[in-house]
N, C-alpha and C positions, 0 to 999 in steps of 0.2 A: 483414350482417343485412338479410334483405329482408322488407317488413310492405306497406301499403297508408297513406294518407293523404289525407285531404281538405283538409289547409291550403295557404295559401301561403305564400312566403317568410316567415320567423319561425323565431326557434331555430337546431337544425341544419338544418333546411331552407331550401335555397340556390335552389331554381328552384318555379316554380309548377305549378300542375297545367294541364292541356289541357282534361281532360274534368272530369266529378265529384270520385271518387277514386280514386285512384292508386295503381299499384306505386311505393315508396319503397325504396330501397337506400342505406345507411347503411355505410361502410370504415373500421375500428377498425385501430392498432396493438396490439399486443399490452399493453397498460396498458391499455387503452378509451380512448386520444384519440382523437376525431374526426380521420381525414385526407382525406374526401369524402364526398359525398354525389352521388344521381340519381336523376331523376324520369324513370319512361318514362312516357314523351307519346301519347297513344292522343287522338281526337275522342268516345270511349264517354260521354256524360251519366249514364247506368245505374252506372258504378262498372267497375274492372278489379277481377279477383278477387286473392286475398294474393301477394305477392311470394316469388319462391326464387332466390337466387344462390350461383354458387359461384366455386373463382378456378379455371382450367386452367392447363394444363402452360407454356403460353408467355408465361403471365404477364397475361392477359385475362380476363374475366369473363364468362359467361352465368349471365342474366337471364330467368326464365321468371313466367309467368302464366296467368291464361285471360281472353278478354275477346269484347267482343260488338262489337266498333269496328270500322269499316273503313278505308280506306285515312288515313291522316292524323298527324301528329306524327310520333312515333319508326316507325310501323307503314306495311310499304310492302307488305302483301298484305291482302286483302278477306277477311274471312271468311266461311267456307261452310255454315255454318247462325247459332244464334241466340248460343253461347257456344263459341269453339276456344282451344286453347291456342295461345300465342304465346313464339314464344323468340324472342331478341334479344343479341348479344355486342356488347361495348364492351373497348376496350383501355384503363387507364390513359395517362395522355396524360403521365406520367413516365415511362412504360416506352420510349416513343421517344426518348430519351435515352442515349447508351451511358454504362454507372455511371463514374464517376472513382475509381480504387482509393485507399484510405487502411487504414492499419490501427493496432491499436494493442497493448502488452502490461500484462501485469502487475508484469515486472521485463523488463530489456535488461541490466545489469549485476548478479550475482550470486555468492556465495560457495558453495561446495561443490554437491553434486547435489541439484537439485531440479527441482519441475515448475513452469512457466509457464502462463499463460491468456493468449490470444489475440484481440483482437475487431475486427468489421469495422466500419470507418468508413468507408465506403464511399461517395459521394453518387448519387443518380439512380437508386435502389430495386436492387440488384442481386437477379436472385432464385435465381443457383447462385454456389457458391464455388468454388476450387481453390488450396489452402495445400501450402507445399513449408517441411517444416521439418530441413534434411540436418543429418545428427549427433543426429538428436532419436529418443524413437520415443515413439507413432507418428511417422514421418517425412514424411505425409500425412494431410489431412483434407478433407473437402468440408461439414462445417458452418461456420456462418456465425461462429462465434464459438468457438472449439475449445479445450480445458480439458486439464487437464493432461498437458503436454506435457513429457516429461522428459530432462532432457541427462545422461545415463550418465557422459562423461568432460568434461574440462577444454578449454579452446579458447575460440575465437569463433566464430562461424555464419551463415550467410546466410539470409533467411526474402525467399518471393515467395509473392505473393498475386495470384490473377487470378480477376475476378470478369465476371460475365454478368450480363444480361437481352434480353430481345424485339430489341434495337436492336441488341446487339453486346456486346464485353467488352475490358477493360481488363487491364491486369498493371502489378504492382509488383515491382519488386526490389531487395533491402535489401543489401547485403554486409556481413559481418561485423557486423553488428545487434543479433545475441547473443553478451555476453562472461561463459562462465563460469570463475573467479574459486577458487584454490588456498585453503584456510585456509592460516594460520601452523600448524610443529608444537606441540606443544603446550608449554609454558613450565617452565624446568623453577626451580625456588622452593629456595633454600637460604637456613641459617639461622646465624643470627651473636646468639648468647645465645637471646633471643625475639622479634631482629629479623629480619625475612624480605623477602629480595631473591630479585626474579625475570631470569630470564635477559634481553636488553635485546630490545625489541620499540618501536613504533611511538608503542604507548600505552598505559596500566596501567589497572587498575579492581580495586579491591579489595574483597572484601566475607568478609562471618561467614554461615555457612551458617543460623544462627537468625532473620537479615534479610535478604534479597536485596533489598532495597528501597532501604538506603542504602548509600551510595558512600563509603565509609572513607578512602581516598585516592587520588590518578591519577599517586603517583609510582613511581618503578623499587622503592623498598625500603618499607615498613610497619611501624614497630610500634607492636602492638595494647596496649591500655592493661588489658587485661581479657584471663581466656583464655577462648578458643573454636577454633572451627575455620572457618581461614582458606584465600583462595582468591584467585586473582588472573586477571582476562579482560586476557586480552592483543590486539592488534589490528595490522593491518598499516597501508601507506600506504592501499591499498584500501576498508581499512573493513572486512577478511574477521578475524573473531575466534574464539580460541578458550582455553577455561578448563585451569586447574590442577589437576593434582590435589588436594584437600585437605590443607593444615596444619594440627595439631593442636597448639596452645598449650596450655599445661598450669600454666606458672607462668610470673612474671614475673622475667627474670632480666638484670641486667647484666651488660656484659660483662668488666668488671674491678671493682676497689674503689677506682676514682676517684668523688670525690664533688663536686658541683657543687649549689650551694644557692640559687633563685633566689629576689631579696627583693623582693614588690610594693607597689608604690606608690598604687596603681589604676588607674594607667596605665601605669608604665614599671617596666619589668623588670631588675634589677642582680644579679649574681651574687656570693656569696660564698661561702667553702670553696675546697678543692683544686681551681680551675677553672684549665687553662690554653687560652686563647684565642688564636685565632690565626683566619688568613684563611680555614679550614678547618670554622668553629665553628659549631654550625647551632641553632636552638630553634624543637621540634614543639609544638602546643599542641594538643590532642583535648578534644572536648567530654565530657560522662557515657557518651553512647551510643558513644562511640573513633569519631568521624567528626572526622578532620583540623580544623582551623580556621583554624589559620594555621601558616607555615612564614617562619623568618627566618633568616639570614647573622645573627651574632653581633657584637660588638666587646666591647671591655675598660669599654661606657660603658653596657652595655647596650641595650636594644632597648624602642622602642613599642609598646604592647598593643591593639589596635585593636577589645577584646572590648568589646560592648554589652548583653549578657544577663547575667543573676544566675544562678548557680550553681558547681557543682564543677568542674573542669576539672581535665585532667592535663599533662603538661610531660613532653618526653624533651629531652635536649639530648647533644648530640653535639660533643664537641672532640677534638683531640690526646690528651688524657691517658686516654680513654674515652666512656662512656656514662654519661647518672643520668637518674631517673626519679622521678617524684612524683607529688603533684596540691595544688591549692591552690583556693579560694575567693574568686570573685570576686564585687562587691556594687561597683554606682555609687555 
């Protein structure tokens, strides 16, 4: 931004004036922070007329005016009658610096095909780029910060960057920098009465398609206390995931007519009925909404209840002789 000025130092102005007032040149990053300021220096007492700047190709500035000054300050020719115009170029004095390459992304590890975003971190103002992205496409760019970039197939990838300015130019090179990343196939869910086991994977998630919000449970098998329609995200060591087709629960059904009757205490859970227990014997505890609560190994002495909230709860338990299902009422 070029304007004219009569102050001195104060503000963003950094140097003072020679003559009256002044061509003032003002250097914005693209947000408006101040990154410099310049005062051309003329002997004129009358005033130099409004400032004009622009940046050229090499990464420099000319500075024009009109003014009536003769030799003195920034101005090293006389002028020839009472007002001429005067130009004047200055180079950033970071541009004589050759840049230090640095870069950065969006993601460096990823699941399945997608596009990345690229950006340069670069120091010492570079003011051209040249980005090498093999296996990508585009698989080149000359912006400064390049958007999506998309990896078609599977692998890892090399990314180099070499940037310029006035002084010289730098290069960076990454090798194998980018790793894109196979999902799992997709999981396949079978069912044991209206319990549902998923094929074995890394890591489970389970949810009802009326909530994707809560997490029902993160073990291999489920069952849901309620019907709806169920679904299970599967995951690798990676972190790369992917979902179930939908299971449709319809009713709640055990898987034999073994019955198993848990008697509470308010804290401690005993069974009686046709329970036979063994090292094998397991008790689910779901809250109203069927989000898991707790999970225990069984004995013949019973188990601690670690519940702290008042309301309804359901129970499956799982031994040797079958499955049984309920729900019961809990109150501190």
């Amino acid at each position: 931004m070029g304007g004219r000025s009569q102050s001195g130092i104060s503000g963003d102005k950094t140097e003072s004036n020679l003559g009256a007032e002044q061509t003032w040149v003002v250097k914005t990053d693209s947000f408006g922070s101040k990154q410099w300021d310049k005062t051309l220096h003329t002997n004129n007492n009358a005033g130099d007329g409004l400032g004009f700047a622009i940046q050229t190709k090499d990464g420099c500035y000319v500075m024009a005016n009109s003014t009536g000054a003769g030799i003195g300050g920034d101005k090293t020719q006389a002028s020839q009658g009472l007002w001429d115009y005067w130009i004047i170029k200055f180079c950033d004095s970071t541009s004589s610096i050759t840049p230090m390459v640095n870069l950065g992304t969006s993601d460096t590890i990823f699941c399945d095909k997608q596009s990345i975003n690229f950006f340069d971190l670069s120091l010492n103002n570079p003011t051209s780029w040249q980005w090498y992205f093999p296996g990508a496409l585009p698989d080149t760019s000359t912006l400064q910060n390049p958007i999506g970039i998309y990896y078609p197939s599977y692998g890892q990838f090399n990314i180099s960057l070499k940037a310029c300015n006035a002084a010289g130019c730098d290069s960076l090179f990454l090798p194998l920098f980018i790793a894109e990343l196979q999902s799992p196939p997709a999981p396949v869910v079978t069912l044991n009465g209206s319990m549902m086991c998923s094929s074995p994977a890394y890591s489970y998630a389970w949810y009802e398609t009326g909530n994707l919000t809560l997490l029902l449970s993160s073990n291999q098998c489920y069952q849901p206390t309620v019907t709806g329609n169920y679904f299970v995200i599967i995951a690798d060591s990676n972190g790369c995931s992917t979902p179930s087709a939908t299971t449709a629960i319809t009713s709640m059904q055990n898987e034999n007519n073994h019955t198993c009757i848990p008697v509470f205490d308010g804290t401690h859970l005993n069974l009686q009925g046709n329970c036979i227990i063994e090292h094998q014997s397991f008790l689910y505890i779901y809250d109203a909404q069927g989000k898991e609560v707790f999970a225990s190994q069984l004995s013949s002495t019973g188990v601690d209840l670690p519940l702290t909230t008042n309301g309804i709860y359901f129970y499956r338990i799982v031994s040797r002789g079958g499955t049984s299902h309920g729900k019961f009422s809990f109150v501190k």
